[in-house]
Legacy VTK file of the C-alpha trace (Angstrom):
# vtk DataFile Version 3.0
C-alpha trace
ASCII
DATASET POLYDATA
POINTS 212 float
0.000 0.000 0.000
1.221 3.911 -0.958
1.783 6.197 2.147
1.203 9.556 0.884
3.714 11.559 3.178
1.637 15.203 4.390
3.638 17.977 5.450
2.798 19.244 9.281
0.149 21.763 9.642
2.839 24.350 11.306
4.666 23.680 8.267
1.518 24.323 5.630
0.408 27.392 7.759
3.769 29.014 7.569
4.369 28.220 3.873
0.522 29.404 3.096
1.364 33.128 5.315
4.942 33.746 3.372
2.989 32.893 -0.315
0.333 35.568 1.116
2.784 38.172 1.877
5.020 37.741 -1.349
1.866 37.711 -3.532
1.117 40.800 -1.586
4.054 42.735 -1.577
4.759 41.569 -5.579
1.478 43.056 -6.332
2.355 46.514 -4.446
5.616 46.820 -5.965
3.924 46.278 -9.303
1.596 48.501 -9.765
2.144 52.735 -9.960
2.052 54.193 -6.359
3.833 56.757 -4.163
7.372 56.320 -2.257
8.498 58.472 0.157
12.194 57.763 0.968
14.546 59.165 3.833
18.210 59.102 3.773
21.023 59.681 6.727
24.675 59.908 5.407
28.045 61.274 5.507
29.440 63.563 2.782
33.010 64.172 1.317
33.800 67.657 -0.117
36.081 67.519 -3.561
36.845 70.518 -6.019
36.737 74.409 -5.556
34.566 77.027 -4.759
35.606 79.164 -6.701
38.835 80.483 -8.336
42.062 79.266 -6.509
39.481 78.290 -2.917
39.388 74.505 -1.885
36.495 73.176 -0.768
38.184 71.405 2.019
39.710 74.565 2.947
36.308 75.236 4.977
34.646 72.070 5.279
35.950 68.692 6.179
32.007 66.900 5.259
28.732 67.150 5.978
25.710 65.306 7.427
23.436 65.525 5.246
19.359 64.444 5.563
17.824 64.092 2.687
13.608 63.332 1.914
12.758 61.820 -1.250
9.168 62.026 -3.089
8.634 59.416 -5.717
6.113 58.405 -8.496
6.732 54.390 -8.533
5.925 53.498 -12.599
6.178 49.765 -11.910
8.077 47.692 -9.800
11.757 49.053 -11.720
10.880 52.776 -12.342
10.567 55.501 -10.066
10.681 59.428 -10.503
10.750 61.982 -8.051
11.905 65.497 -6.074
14.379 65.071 -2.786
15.033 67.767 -0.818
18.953 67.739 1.317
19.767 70.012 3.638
23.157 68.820 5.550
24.626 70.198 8.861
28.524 71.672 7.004
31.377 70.771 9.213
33.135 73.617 9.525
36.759 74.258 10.178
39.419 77.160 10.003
37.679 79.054 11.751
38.876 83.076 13.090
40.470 82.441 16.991
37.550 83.544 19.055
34.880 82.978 16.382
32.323 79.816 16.461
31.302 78.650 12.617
28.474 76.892 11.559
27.428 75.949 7.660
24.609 73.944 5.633
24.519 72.294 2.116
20.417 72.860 1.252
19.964 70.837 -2.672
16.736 70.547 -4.263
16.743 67.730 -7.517
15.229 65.665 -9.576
15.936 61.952 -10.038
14.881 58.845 -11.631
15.581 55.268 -9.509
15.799 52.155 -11.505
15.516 49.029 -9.618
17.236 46.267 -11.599
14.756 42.932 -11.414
16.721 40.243 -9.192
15.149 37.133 -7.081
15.251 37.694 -3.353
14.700 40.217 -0.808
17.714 42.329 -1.776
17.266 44.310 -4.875
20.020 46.667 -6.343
18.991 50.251 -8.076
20.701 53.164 -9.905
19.604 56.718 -9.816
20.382 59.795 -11.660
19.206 62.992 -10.875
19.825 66.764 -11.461
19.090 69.524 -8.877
19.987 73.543 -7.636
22.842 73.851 -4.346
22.923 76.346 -1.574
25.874 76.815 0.713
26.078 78.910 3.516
28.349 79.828 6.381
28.051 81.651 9.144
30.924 83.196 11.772
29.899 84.750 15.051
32.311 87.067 16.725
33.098 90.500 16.172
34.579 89.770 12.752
31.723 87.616 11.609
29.029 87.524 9.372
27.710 84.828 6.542
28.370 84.036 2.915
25.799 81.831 0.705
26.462 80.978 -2.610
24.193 78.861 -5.329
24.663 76.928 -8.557
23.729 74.546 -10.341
24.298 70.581 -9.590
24.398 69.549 -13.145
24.921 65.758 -12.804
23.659 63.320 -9.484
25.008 59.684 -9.866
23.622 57.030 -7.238
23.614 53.175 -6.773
22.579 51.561 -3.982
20.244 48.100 -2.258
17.094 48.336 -0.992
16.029 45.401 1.455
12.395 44.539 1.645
11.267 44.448 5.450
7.704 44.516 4.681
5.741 45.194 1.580
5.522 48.571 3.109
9.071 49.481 3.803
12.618 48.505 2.778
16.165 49.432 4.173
19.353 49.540 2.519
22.780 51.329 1.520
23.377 53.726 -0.684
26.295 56.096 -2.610
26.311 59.043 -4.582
28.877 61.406 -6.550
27.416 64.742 -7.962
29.188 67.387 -9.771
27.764 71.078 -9.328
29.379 74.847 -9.507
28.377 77.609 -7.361
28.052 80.575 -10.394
26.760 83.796 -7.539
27.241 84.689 -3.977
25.790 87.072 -1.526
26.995 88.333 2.089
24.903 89.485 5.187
26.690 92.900 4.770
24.753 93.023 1.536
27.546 92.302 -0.759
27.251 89.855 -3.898
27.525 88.804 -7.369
28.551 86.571 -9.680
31.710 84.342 -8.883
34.894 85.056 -10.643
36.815 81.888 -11.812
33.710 79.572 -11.677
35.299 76.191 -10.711
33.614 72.555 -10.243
33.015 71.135 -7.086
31.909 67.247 -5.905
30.026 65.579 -3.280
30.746 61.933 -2.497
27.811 60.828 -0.253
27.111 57.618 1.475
24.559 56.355 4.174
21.626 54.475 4.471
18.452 55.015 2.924
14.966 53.675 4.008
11.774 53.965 1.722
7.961 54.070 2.449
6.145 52.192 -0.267
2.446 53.736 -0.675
LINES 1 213
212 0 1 2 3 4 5 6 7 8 9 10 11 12 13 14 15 16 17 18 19 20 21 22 23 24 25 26 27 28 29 30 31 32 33 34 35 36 37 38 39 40 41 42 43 44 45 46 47 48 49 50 51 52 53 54 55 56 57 58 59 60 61 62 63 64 65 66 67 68 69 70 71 72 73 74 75 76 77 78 79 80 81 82 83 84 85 86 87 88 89 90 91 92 93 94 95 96 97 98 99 100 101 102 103 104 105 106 107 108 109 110 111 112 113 114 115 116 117 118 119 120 121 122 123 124 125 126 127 128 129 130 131 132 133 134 135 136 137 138 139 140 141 142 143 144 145 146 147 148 149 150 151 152 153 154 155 156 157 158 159 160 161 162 163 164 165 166 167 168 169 170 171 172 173 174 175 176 177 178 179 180 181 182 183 184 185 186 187 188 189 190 191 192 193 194 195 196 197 198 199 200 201 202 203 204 205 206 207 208 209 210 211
């Protein structure tokens, strides 16, 4: 006589709840929706600027925070608006002064999630945006400088691991080129910047997205 061999019932019920939520999170992911993403980083100054002035002359990084707004196409496309605005870390500062900076960026950017099996899924972003830099000295000497340009090119790659069909975690990277092309001061001062010069940002963190 056949013995037909029947899996446990602990067994079936956990196998029948993991189809459930992978049928459910596959048909989130798949059809167009909102994601809200938040990111928490470190970033590297590189470049000038302006004329003969390092970067790195005033900053040694920043910590940047950064909130993403995304149209999800499918389950590979996203586009979206992020907003950044990073705490400068300041240094060479005037003996008896106290300094204090911020990196504000508004962009655009497209994700594209490449299609892999498994709960880890790689993506690569571009994006294009406008920069703001400011600093600000107290003391008797002091005062603030802010200058803008534009960030012409924002390259990203990164992992996003699904928690939940609602949420995912993961690390990212990103490299942007931008120039500051006008300045202004708090005495009133400003202008366009002579010997317009290229600066980078090489960012890295963690990023964690809301799927809607």
């Amino acid at each position: 006589m056949k013995i037909t061999r029947i899996a446990p019932l602990p067994l079936v019920f956990v196998m029948a709840i993991s189809s459930s939520a992978r049928a459910q999170e596959d048909s989130l992911m798949d059809r167009p929706g909102l994601d809200v993403g938040l990111r928490l980083g470190y970033a590297a100054p590189f470049g000038k600027l302006g004329g003969v002035v390092n970067m790195s002359d005033f900053f040694s990084g920043a910590i940047p925070l950064v909130l993403e707004l995304g149209y999800r196409i499918n389950a590979n496309a996203t586009i979206g608006i992020l907003f950044q605005y990073a705490f400068a870390l300041t240094k060479n500062c005037d003996p008896g002064a106290s300094c204090s900076g911020s990196v504000i960026r508004l962009g655009l950017e497209g994700l594209f999630h490449i299609p892999v099996e498994g709960p880890f899924v790689p993506w690569l972003g571009l994006g294009t945006g406008y920069e703001w830099l400011s600093l600000d000295e107290s003391g008797s000497t002091g005062g603030s400088v802010t200058v803008e340009g534009f960030e012409f090119l924002n390259l990203q790659a990164g992992g996003d691991y699904r928690l939940s069909p609602y949420f995912s975690l993961g690390p990212f990277v990103s490299f942007s080129l931008a120039r500051y092309d006008s300045g202004s001061t708090s005495s009133g001062a400003g202008g366009e910047i002579r010997g317009k010069a290229i600066h980078e940002w090489l960012q890295f963190g963690m990023k964690g997205t809301f799927n809607l």
